[in-house]
TORLUMLUM-85591 format. One record per residue: residue in three letters; residue number from 0; x, y, z of N, C-alpha, C in turn. Coordinates in pm, whole numbers. Atoms other than C-alpha are relative to their C-alpha. Layout:
ALA:NUM:X:Y:Z:X:Y:Z:X:Y:Z
...
This chain:
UNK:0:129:-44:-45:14179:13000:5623:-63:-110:83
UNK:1:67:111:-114:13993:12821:5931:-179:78:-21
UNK:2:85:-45:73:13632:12846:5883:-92:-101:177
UNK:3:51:19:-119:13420:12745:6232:-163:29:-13
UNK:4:120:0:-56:13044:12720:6266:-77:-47:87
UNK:5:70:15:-128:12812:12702:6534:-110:-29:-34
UNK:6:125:88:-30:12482:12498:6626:-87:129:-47
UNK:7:30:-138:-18:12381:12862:6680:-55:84:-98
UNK:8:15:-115:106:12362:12975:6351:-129:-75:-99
UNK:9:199:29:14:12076:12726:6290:31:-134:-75
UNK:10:-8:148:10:12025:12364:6118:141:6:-63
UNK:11:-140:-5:105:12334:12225:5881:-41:39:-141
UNK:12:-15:-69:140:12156:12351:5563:44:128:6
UNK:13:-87:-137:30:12221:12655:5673:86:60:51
UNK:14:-159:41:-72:12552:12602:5876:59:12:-160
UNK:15:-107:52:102:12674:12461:5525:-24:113:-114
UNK:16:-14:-112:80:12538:12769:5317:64:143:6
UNK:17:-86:-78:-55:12689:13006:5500:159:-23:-38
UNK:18:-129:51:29:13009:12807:5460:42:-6:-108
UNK:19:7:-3:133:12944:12773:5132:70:173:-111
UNK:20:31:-147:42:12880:13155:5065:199:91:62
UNK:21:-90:-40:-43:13228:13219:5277:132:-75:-92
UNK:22:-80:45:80:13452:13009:5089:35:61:-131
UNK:23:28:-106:152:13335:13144:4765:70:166:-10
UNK:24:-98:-144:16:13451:13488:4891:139:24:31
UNK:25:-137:77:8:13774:13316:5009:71:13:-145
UNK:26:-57:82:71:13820:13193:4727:25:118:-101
UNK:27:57:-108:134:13739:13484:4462:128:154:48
UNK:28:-140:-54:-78:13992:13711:4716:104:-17:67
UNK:29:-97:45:-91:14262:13540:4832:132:78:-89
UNK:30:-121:-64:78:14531:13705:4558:-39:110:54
UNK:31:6:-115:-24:14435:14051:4747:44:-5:182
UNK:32:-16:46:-107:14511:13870:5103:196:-35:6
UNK:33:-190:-29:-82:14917:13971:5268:-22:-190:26
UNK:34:-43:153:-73:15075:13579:5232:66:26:132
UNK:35:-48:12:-70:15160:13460:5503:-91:26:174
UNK:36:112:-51:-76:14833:13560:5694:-105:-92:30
UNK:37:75:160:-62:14617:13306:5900:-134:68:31
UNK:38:185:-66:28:14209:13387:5873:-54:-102:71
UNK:39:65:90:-64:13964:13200:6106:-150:104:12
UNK:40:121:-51:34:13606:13276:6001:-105:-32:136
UNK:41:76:63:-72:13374:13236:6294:-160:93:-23
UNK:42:117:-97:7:13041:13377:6199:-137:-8:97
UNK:43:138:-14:-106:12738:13462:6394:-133:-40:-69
UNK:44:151:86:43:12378:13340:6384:-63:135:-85
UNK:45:24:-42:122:12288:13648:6162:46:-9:-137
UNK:46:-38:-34:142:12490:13586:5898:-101:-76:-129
UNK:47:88:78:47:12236:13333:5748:-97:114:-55
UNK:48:116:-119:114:11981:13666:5663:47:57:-69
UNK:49:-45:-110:137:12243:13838:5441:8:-80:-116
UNK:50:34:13:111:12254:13807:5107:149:-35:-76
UNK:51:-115:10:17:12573:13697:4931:73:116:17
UNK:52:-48:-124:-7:12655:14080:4879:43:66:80
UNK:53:7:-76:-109:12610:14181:5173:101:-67:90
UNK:54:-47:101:-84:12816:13894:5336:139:66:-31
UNK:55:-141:-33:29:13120:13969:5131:24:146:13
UNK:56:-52:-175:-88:13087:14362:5245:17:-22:117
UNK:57:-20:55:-172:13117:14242:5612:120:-23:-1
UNK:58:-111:89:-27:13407:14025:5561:93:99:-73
UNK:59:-99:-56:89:13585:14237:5275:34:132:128
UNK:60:-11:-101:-78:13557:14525:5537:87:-21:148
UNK:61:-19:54:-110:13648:14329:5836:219:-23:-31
UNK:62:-140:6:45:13967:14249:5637:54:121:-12
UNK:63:-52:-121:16:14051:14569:5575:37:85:120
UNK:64:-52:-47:-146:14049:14671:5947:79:-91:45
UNK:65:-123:75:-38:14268:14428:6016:136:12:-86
UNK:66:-89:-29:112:14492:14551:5762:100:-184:-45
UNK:67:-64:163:68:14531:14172:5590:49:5:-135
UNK:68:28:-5:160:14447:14329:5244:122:108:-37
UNK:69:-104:-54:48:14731:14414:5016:-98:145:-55
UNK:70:62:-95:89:14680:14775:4829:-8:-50:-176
């Protein structure tokens, strides 16, 4: 997993909570993630207003159109 943030998305507290908040869902789904599969997170300057919940429906979804996620 590559994990990329931008100036963009606003100071480093909340560069690094974001990062924070992405890891965590990394981390909590990676046994549901096809080995052998290379992830590079680049998130946008909204992601800072969602809510953990809401973050990991974005991404869990995002994975799923990319068909990364095992059944």
């Amino acid at each position: 997993m590559g994990l990329v943030t931008s100036r963009k998305i606003g100071i480093a507290v909340k560069r690094n909570r974001v990062k924070r908040i992405i890891r965590e869902i990394f981390r909590l789904n990676k046994h549901r993630i096809q080995p052998g599969t290379d992830i590079i997170f680049m998130p946008k300057a909204d992601a800072v207003n969602l809510k953990y919940k809401e973050l990991e429906s974005v991404i869990i979804s995002a994975l799923e159109r990319a068909k990364a996620l095992t059944d």
